[in-house]
MDAnalysis code that builds the backbone (N, CA, C; Angstrom):
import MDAnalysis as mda
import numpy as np

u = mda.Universe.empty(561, n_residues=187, atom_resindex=np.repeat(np.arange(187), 3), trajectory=True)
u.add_TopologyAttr("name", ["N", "CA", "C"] * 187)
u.add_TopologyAttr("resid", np.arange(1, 188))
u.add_TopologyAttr("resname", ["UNK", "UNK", "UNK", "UNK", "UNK", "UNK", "UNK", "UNK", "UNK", "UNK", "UNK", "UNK", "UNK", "UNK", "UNK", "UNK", "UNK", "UNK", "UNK", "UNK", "UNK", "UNK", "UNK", "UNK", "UNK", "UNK", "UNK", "UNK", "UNK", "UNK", "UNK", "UNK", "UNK", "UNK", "UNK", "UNK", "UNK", "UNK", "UNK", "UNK", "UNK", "UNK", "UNK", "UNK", "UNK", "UNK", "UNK", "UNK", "UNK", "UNK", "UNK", "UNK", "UNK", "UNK", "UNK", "UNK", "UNK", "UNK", "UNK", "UNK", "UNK", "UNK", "UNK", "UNK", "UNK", "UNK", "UNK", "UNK", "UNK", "UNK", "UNK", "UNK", "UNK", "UNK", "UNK", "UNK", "UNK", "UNK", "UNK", "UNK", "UNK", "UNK", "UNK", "UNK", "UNK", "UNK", "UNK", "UNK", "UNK", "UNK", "UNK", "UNK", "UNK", "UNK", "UNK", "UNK", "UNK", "UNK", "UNK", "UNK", "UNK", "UNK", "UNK", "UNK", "UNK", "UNK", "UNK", "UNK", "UNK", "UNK", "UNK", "UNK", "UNK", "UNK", "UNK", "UNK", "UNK", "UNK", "UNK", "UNK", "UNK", "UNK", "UNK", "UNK", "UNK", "UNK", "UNK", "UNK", "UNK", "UNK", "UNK", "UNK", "UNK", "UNK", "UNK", "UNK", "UNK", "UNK", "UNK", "UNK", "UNK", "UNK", "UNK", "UNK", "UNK", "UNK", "UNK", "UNK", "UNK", "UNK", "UNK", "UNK", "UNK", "UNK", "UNK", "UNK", "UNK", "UNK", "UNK", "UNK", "UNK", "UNK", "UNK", "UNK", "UNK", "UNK", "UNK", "UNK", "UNK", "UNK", "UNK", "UNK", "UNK", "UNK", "UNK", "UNK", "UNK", "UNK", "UNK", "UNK", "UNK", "UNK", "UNK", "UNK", "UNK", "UNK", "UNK"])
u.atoms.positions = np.array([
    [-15.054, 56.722, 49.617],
    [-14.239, 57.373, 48.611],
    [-12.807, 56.880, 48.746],
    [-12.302, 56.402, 47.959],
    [-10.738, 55.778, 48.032],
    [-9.878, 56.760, 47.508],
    [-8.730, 56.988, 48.389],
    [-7.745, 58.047, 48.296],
    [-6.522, 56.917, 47.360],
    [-5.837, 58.383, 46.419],
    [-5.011, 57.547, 45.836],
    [-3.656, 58.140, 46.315],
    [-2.447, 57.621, 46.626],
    [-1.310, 57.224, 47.046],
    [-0.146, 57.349, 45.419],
    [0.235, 58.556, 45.448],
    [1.362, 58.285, 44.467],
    [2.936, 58.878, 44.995],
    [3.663, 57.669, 44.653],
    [5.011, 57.135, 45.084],
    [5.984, 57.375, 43.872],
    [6.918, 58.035, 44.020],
    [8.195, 57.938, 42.796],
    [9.099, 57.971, 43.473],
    [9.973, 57.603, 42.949],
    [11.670, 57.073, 43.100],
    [12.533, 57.288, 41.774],
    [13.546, 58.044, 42.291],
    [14.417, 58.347, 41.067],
    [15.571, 58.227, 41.211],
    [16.431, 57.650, 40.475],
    [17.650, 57.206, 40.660],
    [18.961, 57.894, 39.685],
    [19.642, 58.837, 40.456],
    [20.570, 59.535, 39.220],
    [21.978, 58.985, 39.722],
    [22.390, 58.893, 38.442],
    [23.738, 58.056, 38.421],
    [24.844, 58.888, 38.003],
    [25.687, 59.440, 38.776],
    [27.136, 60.052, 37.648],
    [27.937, 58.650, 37.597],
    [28.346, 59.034, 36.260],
    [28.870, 57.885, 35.784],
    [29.838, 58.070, 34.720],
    [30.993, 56.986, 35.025],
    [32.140, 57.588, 34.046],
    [32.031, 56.922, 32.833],
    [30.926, 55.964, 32.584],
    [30.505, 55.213, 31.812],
    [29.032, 54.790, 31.507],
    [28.319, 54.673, 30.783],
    [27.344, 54.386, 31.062],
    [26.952, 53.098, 30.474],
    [27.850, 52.071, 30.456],
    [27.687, 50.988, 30.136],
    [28.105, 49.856, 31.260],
    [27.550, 48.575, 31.213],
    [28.035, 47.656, 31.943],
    [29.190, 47.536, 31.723],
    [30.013, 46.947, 32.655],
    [31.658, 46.898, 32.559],
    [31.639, 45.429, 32.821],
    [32.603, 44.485, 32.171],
    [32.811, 42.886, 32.045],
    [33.294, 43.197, 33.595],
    [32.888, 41.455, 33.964],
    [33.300, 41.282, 35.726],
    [35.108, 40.068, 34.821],
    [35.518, 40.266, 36.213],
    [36.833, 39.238, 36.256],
    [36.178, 38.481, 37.580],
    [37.301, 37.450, 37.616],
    [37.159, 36.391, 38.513],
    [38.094, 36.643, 39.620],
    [37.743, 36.328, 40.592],
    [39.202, 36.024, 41.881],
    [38.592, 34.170, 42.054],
    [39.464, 33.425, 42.634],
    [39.487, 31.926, 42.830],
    [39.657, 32.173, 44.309],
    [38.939, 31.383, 44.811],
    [38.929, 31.452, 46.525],
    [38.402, 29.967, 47.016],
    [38.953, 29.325, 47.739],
    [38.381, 27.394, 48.432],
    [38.420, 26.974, 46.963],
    [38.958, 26.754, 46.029],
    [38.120, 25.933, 44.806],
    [36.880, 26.673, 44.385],
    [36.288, 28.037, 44.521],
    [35.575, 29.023, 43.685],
    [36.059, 29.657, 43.147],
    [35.402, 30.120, 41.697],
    [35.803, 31.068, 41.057],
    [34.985, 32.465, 41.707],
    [34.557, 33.439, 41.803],
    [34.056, 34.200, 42.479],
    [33.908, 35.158, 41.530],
    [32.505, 35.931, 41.477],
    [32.695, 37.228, 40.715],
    [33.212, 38.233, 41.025],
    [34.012, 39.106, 40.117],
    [34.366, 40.449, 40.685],
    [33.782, 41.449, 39.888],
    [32.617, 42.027, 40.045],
    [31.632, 43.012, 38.899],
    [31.541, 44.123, 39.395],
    [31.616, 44.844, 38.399],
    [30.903, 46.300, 38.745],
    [30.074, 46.998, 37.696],
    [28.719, 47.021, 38.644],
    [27.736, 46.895, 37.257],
    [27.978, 48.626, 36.227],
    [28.042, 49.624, 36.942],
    [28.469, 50.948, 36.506],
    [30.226, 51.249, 37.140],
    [30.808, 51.736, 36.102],
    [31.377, 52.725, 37.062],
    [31.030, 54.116, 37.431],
    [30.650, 53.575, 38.782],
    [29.992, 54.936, 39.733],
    [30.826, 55.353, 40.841],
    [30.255, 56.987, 40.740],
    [31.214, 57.725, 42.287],
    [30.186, 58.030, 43.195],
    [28.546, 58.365, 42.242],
    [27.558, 58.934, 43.296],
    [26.359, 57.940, 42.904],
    [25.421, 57.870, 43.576],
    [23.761, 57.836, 43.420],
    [23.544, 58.243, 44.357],
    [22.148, 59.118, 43.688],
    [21.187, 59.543, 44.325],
    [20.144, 59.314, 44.540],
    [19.124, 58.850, 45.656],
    [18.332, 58.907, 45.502],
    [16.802, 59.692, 45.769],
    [15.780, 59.963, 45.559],
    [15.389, 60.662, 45.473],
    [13.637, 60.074, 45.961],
    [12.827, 59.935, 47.082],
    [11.402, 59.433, 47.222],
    [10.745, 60.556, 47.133],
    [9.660, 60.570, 46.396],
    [8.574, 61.243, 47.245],
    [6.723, 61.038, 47.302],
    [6.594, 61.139, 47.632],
    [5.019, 60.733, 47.719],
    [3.840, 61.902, 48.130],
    [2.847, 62.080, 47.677],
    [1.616, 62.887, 47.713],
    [0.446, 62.049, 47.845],
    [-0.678, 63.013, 48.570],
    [-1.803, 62.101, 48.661],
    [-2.982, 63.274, 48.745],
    [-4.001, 62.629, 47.956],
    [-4.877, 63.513, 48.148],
    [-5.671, 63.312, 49.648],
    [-5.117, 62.074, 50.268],
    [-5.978, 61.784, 51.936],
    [-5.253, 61.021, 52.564],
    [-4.836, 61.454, 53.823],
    [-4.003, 61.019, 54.746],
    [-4.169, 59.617, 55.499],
    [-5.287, 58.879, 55.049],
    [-5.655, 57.515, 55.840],
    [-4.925, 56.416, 54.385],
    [-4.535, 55.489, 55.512],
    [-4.000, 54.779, 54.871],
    [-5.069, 53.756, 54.492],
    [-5.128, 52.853, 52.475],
    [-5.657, 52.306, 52.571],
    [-5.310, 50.345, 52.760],
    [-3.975, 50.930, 52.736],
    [-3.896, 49.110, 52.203],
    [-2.143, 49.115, 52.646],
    [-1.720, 47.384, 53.088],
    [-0.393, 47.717, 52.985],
    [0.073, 46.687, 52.202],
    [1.062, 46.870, 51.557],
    [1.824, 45.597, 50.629],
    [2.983, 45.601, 50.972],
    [2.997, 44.042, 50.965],
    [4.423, 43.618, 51.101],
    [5.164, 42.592, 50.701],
    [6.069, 42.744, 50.200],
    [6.949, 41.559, 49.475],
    [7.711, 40.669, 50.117],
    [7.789, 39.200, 49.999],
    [8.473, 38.332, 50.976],
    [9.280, 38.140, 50.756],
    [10.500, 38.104, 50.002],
    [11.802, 38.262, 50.043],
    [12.431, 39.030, 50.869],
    [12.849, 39.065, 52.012],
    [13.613, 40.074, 52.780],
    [13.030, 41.110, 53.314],
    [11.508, 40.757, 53.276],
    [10.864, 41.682, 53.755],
    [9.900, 41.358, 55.226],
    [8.975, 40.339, 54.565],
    [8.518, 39.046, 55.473],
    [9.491, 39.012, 56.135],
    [9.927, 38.209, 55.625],
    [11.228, 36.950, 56.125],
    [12.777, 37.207, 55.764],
    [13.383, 36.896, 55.967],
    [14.840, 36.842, 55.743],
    [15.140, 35.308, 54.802],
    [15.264, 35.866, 53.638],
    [14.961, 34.385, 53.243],
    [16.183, 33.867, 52.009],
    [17.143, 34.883, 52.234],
    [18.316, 34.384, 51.204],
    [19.244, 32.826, 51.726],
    [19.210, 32.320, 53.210],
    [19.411, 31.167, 53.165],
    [18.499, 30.008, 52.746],
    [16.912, 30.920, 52.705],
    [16.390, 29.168, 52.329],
    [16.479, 29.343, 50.666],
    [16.956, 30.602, 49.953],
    [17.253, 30.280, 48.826],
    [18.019, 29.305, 48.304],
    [19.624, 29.304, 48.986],
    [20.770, 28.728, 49.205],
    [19.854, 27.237, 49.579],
    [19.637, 27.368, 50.579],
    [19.535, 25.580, 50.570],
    [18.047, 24.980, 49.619],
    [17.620, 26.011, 49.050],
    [16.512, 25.086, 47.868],
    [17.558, 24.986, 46.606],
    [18.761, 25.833, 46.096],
    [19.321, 25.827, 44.990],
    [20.468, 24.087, 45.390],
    [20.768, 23.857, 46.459],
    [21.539, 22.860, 46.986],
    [20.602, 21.684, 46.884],
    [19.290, 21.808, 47.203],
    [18.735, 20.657, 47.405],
    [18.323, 20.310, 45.906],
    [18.378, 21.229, 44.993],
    [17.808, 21.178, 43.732],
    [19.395, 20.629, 42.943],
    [20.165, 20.783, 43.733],
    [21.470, 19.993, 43.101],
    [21.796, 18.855, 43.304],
    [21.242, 18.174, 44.408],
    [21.021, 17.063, 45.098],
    [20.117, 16.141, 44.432],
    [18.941, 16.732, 44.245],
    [17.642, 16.005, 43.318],
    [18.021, 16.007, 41.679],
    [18.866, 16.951, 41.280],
    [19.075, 16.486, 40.092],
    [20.585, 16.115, 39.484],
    [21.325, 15.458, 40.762],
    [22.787, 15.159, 40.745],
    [23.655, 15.822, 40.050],
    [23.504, 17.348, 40.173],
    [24.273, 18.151, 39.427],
    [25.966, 18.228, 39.840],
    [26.556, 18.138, 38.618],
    [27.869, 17.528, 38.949],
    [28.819, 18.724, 37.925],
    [29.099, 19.590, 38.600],
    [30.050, 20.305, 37.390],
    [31.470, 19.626, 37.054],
    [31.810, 19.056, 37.874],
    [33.313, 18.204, 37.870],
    [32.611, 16.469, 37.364],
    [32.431, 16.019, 36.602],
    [31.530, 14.544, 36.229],
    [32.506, 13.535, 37.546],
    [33.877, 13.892, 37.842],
    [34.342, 12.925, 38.837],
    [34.238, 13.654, 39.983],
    [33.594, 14.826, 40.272],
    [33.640, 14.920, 41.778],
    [32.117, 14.077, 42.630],
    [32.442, 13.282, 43.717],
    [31.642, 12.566, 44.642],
    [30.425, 12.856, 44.862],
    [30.425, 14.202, 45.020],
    [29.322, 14.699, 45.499],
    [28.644, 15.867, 44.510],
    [26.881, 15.826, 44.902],
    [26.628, 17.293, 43.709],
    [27.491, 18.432, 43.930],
    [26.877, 19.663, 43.208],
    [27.165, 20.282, 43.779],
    [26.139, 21.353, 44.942],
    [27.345, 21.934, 45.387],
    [26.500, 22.840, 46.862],
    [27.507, 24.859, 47.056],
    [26.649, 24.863, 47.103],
    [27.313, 26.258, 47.114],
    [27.231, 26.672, 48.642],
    [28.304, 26.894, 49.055],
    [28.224, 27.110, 50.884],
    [28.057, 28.990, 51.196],
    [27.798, 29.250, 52.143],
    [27.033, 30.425, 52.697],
    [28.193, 31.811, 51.986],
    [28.999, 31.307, 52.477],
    [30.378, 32.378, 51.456],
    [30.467, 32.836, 50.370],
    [30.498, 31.834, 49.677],
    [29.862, 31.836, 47.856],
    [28.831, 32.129, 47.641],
    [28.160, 31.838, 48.356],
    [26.264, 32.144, 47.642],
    [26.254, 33.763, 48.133],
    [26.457, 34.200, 48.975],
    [26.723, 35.625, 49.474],
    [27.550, 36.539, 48.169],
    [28.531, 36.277, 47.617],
    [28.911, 37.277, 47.060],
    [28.592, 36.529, 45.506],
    [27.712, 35.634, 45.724],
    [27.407, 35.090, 43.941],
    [26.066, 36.108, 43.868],
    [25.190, 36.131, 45.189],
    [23.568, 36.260, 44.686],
    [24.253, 38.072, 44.868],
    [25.358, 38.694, 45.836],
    [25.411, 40.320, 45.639],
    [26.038, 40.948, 44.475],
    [26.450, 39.725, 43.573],
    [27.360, 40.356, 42.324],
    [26.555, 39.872, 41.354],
    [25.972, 38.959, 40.804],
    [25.321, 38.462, 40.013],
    [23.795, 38.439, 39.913],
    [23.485, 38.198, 41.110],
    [22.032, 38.570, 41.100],
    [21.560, 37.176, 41.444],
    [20.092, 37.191, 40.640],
    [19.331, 36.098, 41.571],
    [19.368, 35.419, 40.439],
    [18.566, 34.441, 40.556],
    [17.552, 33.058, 39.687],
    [18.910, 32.561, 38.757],
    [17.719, 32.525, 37.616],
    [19.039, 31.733, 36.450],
    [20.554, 32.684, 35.683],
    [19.917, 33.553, 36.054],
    [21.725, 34.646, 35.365],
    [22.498, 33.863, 36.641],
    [22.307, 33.795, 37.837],
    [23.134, 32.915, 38.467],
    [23.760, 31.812, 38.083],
    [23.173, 30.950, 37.786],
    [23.176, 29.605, 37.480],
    [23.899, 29.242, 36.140],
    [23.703, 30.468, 35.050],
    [24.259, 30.567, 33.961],
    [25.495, 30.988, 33.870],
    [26.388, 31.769, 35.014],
    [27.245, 32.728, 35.649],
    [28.380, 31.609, 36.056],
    [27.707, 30.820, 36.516],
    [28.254, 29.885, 37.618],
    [28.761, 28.621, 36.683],
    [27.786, 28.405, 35.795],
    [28.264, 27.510, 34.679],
    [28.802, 26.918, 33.402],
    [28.944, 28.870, 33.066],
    [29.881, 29.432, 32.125],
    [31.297, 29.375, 32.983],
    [31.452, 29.352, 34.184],
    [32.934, 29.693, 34.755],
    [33.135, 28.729, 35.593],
    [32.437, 27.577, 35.515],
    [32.820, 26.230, 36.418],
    [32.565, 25.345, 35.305],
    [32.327, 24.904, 34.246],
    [31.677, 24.107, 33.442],
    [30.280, 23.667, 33.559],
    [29.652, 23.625, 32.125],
    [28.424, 23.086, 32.991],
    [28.386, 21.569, 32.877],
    [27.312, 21.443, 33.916],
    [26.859, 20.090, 34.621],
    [26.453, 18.926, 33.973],
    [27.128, 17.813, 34.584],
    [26.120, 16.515, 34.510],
    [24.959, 16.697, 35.181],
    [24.033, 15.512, 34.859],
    [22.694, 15.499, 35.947],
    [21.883, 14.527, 35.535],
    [20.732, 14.340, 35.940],
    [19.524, 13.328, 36.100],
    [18.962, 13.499, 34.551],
    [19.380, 14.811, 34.379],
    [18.384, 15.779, 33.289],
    [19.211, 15.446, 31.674],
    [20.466, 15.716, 31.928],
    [21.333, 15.316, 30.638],
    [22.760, 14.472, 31.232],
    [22.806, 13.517, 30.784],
    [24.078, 12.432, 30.831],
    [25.627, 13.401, 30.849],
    [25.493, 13.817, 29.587],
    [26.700, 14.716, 30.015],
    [26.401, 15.713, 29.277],
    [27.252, 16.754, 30.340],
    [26.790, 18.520, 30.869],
    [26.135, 18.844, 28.617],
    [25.191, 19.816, 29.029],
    [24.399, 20.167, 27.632],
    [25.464, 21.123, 27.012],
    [25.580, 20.931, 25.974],
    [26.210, 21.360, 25.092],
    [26.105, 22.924, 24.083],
    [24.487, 22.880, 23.803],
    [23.841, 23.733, 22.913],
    [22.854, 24.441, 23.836],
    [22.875, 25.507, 23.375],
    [22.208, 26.768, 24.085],
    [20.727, 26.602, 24.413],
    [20.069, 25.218, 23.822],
    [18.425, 24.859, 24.132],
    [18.235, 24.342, 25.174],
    [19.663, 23.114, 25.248],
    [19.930, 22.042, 26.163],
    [20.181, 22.818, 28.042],
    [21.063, 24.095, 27.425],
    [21.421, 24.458, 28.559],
    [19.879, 25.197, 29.044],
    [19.243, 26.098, 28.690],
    [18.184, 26.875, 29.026],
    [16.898, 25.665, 29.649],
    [17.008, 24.525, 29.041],
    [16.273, 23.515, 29.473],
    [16.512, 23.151, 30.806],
    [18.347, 23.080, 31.177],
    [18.670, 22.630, 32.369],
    [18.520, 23.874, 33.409],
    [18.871, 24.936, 33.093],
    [18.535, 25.726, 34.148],
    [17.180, 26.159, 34.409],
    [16.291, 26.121, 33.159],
    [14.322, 26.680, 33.624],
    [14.137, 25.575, 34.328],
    [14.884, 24.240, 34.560],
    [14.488, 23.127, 35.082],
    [14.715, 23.113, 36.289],
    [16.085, 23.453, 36.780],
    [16.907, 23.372, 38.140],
    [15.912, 24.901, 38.732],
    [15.592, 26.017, 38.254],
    [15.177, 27.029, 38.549],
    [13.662, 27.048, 38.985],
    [12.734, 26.315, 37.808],
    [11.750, 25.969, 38.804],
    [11.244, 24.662, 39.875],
    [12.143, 24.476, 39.808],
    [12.297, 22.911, 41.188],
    [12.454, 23.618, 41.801],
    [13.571, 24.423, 41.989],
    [14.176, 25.172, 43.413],
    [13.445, 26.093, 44.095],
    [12.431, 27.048, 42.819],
    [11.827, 27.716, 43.232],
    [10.492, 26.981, 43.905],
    [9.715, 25.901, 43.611],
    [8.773, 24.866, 44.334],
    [9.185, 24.398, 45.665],
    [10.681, 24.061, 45.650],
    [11.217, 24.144, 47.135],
    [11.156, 25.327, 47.988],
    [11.372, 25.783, 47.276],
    [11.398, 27.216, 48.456],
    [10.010, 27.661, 49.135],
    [9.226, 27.398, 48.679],
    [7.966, 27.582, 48.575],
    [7.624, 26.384, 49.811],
    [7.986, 25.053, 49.386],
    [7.628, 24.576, 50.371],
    [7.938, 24.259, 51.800],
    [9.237, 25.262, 51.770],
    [9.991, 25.241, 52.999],
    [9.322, 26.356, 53.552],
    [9.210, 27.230, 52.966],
    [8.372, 28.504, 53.519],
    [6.934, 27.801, 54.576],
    [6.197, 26.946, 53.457],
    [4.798, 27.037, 54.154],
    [5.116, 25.679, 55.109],
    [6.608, 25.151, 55.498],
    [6.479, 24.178, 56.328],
    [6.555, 24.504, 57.443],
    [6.137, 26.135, 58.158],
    [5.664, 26.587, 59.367],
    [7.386, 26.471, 59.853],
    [8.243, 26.498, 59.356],
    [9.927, 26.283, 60.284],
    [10.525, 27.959, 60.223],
    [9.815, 28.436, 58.867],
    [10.014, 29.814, 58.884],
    [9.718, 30.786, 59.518],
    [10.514, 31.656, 60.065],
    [10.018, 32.441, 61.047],
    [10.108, 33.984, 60.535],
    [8.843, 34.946, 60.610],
    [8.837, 36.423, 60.422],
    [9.804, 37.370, 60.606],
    [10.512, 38.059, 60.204],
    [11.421, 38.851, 60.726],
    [10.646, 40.088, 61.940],
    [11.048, 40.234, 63.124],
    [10.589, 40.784, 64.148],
    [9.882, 42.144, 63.615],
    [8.447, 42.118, 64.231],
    [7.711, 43.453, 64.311],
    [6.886, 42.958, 62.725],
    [6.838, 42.138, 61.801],
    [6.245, 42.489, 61.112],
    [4.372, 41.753, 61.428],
    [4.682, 40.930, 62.146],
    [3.339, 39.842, 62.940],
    [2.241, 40.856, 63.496],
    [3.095, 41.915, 64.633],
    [2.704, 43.073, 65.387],
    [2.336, 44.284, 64.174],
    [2.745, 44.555, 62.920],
    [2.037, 45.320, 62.207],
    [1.284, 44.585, 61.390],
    [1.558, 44.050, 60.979],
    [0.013, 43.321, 59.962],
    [-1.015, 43.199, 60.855],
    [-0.763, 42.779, 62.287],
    [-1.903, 42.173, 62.833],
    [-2.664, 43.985, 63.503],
    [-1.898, 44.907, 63.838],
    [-2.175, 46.582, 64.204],
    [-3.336, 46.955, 62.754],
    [-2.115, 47.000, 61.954],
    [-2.868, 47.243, 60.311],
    [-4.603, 46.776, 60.446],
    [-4.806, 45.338, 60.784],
    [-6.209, 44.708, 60.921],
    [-6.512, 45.027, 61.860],
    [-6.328, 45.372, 62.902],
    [-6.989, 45.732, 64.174],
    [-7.295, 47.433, 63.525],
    [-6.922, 48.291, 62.897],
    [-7.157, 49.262, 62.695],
    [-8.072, 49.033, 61.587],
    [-8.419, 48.041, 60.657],
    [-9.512, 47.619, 59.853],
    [-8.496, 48.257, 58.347],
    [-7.783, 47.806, 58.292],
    [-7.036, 47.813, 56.954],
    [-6.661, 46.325, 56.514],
    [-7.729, 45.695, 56.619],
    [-7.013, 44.279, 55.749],
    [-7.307, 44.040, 54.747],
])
């Protein structure tokens, strides 16, 4: 007989607004940097709770982003290497692609978020790019969505393969519960 497991989460917001608020920039090394605030907020709350009609657990899930693994630097260096492979150049005379160093990528991926709103973020307020992909930086809104689903799923194929190149390592204790979990016959 399989027991079912129900989970809610609720999130209350006071808010002096309930709209997104435009970010400004600060300039820091030659970055522009976001400065956002997605609400203006004073509180959240949050709120779990869970019921079960049977106390054995049946199954566990888990997500590998930061959960597995710690894995916001091999993000950073698949989005670098994906700038590398497709000679992305926001400056057409600077030497080198570009690379976003541990500083920047830190308060780009905590203010902006992940994947391509990044990338789009970054290239609305740096210019966008030369590359392998277009001669010079795309112009029209097809051209650009082309260059970033492009740079976005390369990077994401990298990441992937840095993951399964065994260099990645588990974040502590999770080896010892998955492997408990199966020893208790939950796999």
């Amino acid at each position: 007989m399989a027991s079912t497991l129900t989970l809610s989460l609720s999130l209350s917001t006071t808010t002096t607004s309930s709209s997104f608020l435009p970010h400004t920039t600060i300039t820091k090394n030659g970055f522009r940097y976001p400065r956002i605030k997605l609400f203006s907020s004073k509180h959240r709350v949050f709120s779990v709770s869970a019921s079960s009609s049977s106390p054995s657990l049946q199954a566990l899930i888990f997500d590998r982003d930061g959960v597995i693994l710690e894995s916001e630097h091999l993000h950073r260096q698949a989005y670098n290497d994906a700038f590398v492979h497709f000679n992305v150049r926001c400056n057409s005379s600077s030497p080198e692609p570009l690379n976003w160093d541990i500083e920047f990528y830190d308060v780009l991926q905590n203010t902006i978020g992940g994947g391509k709103p990044k990338m789009r973020w970054y290239f609305k307020e740096h210019g966008w790019p030369s590359s392998t992909l277009f001669e010079t930086p795309p112009s029209n809104d097809e051209d650009q969505a082309k260059l970033i689903d492009t740079l976005q799923g390369w990077k994401t194929e990298r990441c992937k393969d840095i993951i399964k190149s065994g260099t990645v390592k588990p974040r502590p204790g999770v080896l010892r519960l998955m492997d408990e979990a199966k020893d208790a016959g939950k796999s």
